[in-house]
C-alpha positions as CSV (number, residue, x, y, z in Angstrom):
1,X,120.7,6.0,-42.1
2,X,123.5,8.8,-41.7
3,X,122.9,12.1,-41.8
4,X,125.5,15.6,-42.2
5,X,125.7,19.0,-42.8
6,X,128.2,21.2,-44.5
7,X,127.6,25.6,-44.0
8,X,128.3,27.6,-47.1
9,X,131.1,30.6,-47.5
10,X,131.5,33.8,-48.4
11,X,134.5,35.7,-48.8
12,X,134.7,38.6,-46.5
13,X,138.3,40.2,-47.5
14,X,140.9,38.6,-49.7
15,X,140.0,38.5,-53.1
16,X,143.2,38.4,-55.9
17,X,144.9,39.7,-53.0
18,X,145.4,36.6,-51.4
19,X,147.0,34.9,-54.4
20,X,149.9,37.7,-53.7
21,X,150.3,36.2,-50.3
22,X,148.1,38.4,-48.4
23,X,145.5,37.4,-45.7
24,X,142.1,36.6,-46.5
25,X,138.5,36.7,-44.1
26,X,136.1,33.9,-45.1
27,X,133.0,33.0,-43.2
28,X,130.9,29.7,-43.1
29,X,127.6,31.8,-43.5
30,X,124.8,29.9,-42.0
31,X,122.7,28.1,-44.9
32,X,123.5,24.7,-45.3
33,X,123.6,21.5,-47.1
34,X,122.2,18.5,-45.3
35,X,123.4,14.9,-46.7
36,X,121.4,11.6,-45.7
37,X,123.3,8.1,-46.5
38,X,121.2,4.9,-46.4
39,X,122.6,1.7,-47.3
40,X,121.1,-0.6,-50.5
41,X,121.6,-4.1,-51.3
42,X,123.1,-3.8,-54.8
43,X,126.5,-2.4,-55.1
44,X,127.5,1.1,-56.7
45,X,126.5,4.8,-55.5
46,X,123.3,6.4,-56.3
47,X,122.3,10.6,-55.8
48,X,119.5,12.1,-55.3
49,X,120.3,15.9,-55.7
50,X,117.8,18.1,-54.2
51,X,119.0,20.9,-53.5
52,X,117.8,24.3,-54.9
53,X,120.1,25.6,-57.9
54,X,120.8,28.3,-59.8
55,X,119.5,27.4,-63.3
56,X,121.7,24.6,-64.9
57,X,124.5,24.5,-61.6
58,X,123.9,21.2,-61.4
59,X,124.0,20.2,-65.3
60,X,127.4,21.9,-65.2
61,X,128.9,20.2,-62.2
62,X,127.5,16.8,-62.8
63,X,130.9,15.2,-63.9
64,X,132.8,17.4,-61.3
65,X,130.2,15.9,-57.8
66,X,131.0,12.3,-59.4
67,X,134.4,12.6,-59.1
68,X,134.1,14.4,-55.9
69,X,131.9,11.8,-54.2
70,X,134.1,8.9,-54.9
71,X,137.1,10.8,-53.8
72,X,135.5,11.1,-50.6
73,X,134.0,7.3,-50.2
74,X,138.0,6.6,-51.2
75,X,139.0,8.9,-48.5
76,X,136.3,7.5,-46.2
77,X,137.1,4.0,-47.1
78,X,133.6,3.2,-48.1
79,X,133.9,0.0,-50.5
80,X,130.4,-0.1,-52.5
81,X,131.7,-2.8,-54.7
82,X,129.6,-5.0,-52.8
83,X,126.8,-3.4,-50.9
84,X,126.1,0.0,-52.1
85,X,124.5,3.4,-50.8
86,X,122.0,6.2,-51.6
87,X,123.1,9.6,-51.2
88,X,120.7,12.4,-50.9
89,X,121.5,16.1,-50.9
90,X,119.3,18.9,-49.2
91,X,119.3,21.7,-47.3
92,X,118.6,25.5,-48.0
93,X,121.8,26.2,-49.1
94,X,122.1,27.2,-53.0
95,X,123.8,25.6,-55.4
96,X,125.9,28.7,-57.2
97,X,129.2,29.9,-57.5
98,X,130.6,31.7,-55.4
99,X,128.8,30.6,-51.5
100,X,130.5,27.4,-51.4
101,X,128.2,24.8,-52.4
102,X,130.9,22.1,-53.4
103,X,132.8,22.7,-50.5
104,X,129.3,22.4,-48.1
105,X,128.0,19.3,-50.6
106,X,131.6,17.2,-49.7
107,X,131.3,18.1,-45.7
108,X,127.9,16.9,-45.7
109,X,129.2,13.6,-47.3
110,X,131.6,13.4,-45.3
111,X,129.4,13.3,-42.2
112,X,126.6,11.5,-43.0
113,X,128.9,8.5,-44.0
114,X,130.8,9.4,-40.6
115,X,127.5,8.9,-39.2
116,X,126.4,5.6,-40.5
117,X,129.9,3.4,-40.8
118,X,131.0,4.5,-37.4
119,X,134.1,5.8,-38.4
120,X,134.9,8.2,-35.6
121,X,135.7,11.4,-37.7
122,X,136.6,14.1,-35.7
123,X,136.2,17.3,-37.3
124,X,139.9,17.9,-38.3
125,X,139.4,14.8,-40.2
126,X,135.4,15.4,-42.1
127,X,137.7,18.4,-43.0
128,X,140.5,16.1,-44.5
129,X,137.6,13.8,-46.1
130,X,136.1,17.4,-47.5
131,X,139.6,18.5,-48.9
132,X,139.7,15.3,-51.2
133,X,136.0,16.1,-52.1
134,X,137.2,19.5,-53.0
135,X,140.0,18.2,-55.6
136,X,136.8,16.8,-57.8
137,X,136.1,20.3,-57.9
138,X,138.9,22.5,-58.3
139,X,141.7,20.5,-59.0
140,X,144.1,21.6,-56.1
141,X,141.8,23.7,-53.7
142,X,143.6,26.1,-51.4
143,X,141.2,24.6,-49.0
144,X,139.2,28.0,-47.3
145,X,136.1,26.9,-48.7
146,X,136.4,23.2,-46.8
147,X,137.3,24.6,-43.8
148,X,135.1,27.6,-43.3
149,X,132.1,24.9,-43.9
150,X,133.5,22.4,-41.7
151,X,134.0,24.8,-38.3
152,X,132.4,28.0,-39.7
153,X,132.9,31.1,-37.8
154,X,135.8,33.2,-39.5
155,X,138.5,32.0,-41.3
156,X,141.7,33.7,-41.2
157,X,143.9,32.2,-44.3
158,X,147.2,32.7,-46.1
159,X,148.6,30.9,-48.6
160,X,152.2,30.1,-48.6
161,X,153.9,31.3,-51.5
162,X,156.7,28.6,-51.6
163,X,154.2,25.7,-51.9
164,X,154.0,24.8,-48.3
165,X,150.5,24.4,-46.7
166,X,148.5,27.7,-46.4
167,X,147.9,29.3,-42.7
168,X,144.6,28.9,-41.0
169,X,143.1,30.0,-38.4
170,X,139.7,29.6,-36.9
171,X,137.6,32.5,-35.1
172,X,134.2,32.0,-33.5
173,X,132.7,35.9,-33.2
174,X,130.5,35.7,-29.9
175,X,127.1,36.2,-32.4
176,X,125.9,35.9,-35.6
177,X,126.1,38.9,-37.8
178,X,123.6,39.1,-40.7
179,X,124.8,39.1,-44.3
180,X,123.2,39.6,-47.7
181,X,124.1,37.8,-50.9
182,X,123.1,39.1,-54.3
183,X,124.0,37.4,-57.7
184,X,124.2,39.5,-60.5
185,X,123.4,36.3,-62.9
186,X,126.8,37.1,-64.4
187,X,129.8,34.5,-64.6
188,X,133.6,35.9,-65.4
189,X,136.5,33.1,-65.5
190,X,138.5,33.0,-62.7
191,X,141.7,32.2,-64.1
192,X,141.6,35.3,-66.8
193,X,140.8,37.3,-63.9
194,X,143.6,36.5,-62.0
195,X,145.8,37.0,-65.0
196,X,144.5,40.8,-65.8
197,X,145.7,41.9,-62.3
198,X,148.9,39.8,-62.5
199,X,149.9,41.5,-66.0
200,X,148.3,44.8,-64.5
201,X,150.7,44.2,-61.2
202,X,153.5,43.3,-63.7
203,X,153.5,46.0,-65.7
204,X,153.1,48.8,-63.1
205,X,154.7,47.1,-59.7
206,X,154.2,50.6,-57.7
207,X,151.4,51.2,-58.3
208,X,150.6,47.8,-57.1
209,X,152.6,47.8,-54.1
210,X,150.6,50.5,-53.1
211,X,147.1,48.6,-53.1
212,X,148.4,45.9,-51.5
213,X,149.8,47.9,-48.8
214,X,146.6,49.4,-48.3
215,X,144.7,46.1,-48.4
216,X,147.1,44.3,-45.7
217,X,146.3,47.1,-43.1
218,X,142.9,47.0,-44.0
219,X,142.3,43.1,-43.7
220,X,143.8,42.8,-40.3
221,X,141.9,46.4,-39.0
222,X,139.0,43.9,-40.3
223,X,139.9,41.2,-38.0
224,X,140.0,43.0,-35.4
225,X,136.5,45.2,-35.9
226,X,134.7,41.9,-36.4
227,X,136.3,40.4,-33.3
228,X,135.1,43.0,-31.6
229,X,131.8,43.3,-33.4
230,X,132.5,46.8,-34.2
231,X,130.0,46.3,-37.1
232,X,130.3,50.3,-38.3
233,X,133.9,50.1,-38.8
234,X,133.5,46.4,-40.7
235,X,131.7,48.0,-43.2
236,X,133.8,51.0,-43.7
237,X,136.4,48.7,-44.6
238,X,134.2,46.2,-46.7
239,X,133.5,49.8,-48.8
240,X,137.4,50.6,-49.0
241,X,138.0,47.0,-50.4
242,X,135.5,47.5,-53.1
243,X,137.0,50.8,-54.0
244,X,140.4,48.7,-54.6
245,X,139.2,46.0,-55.8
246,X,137.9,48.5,-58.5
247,X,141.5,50.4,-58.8
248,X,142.4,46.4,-59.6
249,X,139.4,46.3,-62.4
250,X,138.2,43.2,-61.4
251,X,134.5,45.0,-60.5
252,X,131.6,45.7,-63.5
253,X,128.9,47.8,-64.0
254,X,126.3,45.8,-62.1
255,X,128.4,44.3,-59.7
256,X,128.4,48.6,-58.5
257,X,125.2,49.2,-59.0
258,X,124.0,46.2,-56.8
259,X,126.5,47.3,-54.1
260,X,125.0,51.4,-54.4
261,X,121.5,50.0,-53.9
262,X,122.8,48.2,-50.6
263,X,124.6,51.0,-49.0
264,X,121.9,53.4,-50.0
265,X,119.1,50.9,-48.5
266,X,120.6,50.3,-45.2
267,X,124.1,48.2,-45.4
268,X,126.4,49.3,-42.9
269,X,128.9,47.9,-46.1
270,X,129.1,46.6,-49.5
271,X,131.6,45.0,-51.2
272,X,131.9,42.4,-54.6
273,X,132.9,39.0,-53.1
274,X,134.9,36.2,-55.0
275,X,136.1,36.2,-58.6
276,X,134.7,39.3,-60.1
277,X,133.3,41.2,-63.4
278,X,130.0,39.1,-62.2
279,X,129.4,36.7,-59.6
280,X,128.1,37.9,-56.0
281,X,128.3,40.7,-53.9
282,X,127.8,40.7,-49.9
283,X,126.0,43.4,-48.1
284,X,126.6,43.3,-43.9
285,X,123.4,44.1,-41.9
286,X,122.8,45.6,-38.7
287,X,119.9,43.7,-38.1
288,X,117.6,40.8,-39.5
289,X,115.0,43.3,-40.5
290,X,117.8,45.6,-41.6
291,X,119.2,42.5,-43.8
292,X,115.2,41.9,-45.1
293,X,115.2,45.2,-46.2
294,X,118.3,45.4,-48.1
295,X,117.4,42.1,-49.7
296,X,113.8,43.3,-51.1
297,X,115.6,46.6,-52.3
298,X,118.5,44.5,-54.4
299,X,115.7,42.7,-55.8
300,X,114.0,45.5,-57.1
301,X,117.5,46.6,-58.5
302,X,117.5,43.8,-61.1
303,X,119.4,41.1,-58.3
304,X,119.7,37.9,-60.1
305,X,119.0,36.4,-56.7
306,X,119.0,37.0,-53.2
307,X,120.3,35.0,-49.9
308,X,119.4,36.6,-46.3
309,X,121.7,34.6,-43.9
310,X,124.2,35.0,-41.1
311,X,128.0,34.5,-40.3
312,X,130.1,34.3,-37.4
313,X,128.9,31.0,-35.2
């Protein structure tokens, strides 16, 4: 029996932006998936999925984890033609959009089978095996999700604009900070996201230029501030991305409202994280108890649901 375990993500900083080129801040936050791999005499793959879901995640991705899973036995070199294996998933991560959970669900994999064949992964490589996992997914990944669950800690990426690999680069903070999820129950389609702030930057390019200006000075004050744990100043800038990530229209009614509750119950910060117009936001916390508190509060705001968890290690 192998067992592995994949973090899940959240972006920080970098949203639409970092399809321009600019720098992005991910985190491998600390829930997890957990992956077991047992061998069986009769060839083929079996899954037992429990991990907890948003209502129907798992319906919807079914097609997508199969063709994830083989790409990573391919990857892994696992031949089950003969004798197969059981897979089962775990772990108190959630399966929804937007925290990583096919990224975290491929690491795990690739671990666990890591674990039981002896194949002498190092992590650069579960990374690699996660990557093709990924593809099942997404099609071609830029690869941030992957590797913020491999290594967790920060992420520091930037895509090349000319087709060439992206940049990353790995930060451990010297502590866990604590985070809040909320899910406003709403989904928005990345790709006709991405295209209203691309005709938006297309058809007023100073008004853009300005944004992004701000943002680039922003993201890398950010790196700095959480380097140095200068929590107060991370949330400032957390609440200046919001506000231009609003200018850019890719917020929504509740996606605001769920980040006013947070800042007025306690978040040093609040911010929409990932796509947009729905999805999550993230709330940074000065303190478990300070992280509880903002939770119950987005809750009672109408929250679709809620993670308490913790980034940075």
């Amino acid at each position: 029996m192998g067992t592995g375990t994949g973090k899940g993500k959240t972006i920080l900083f970098g949203e639409h932006f970092v399809v321009y080129g600019y720098p992005a801040l991910a985190a491998g936050i600390a829930a997890e998936t957990v992956a077991v791999v047992t061998r069986k005499e009769e060839p083929g793959w079996t899954l037992d999925d429990q991990r907890p879901e948003m209502p129907g995640y798992k319906k919807e991705k079914a097609e997508e984890q199969r063709i994830s899973i083989e790409n990573v036995l391919r990857f892994c070199g696992i031949d089950v033609s003969k004798q197969g294996i059981h897979i089962e998933f775990g772990g108190n991560l959630v399966c929804a959009s937007g925290i990583g959970a096919s990224a975290a669900s491929c690491v795990a994999l690739a671990r666990a089978l890591n674990d039981e064949f002896g194949l002498g992964f190092d992590d650069e490589k579960i990374n690699e095996a996660a990557y093709e996992g990924e593809k099942g997914y997404h099609g071609t990944p830029s690869g941030i999700d992957n590797t913020a669950s491999t290594f967790g800690g920060l992420v520091w990426y930037v895509r090349n604009l000319e087709g060439g690999p992206p940049t990353f680069e790995r930060i451990k903070l010297s502590r866990g900070v604590d985070l809040v999820i909320a899910a406003t129950g709403l989904t928005a389609s990345t790709r006709e996201v991405v295209g209203d702030v691309r005709r938006k930057k297309e058809s007023n390019p100073e008004w853009f230029k300005e944004i992004v200006t701000e943002y680039d000075g922003l993201v890398r004050s950010a790196r700095e501030a959480l380097i140095a744990l200068d929590l107060k100043k991370v949330g400032e800038l957390m609440n200046r991305n919001h506000e231009l990530l609003q200018e850019l229209t890719v917020s929504c009614e509740e996606l605001d409202n769920l980040v006013g509750i947070a800042r007025e119950n306690g978040a040093l910060g609040a911010k929409l994280t990932g796509t947009g117009r729905g999805g999550n936001m993230i709330a940074l916390a000065e303190s478990p108890q300070a992280a509880q508190d903002i939770g119950e509060a987005l809750k009672r705001g109408g929250a679709a649901a809620v993670w308490i968890t913790s980034f940075g290690l």
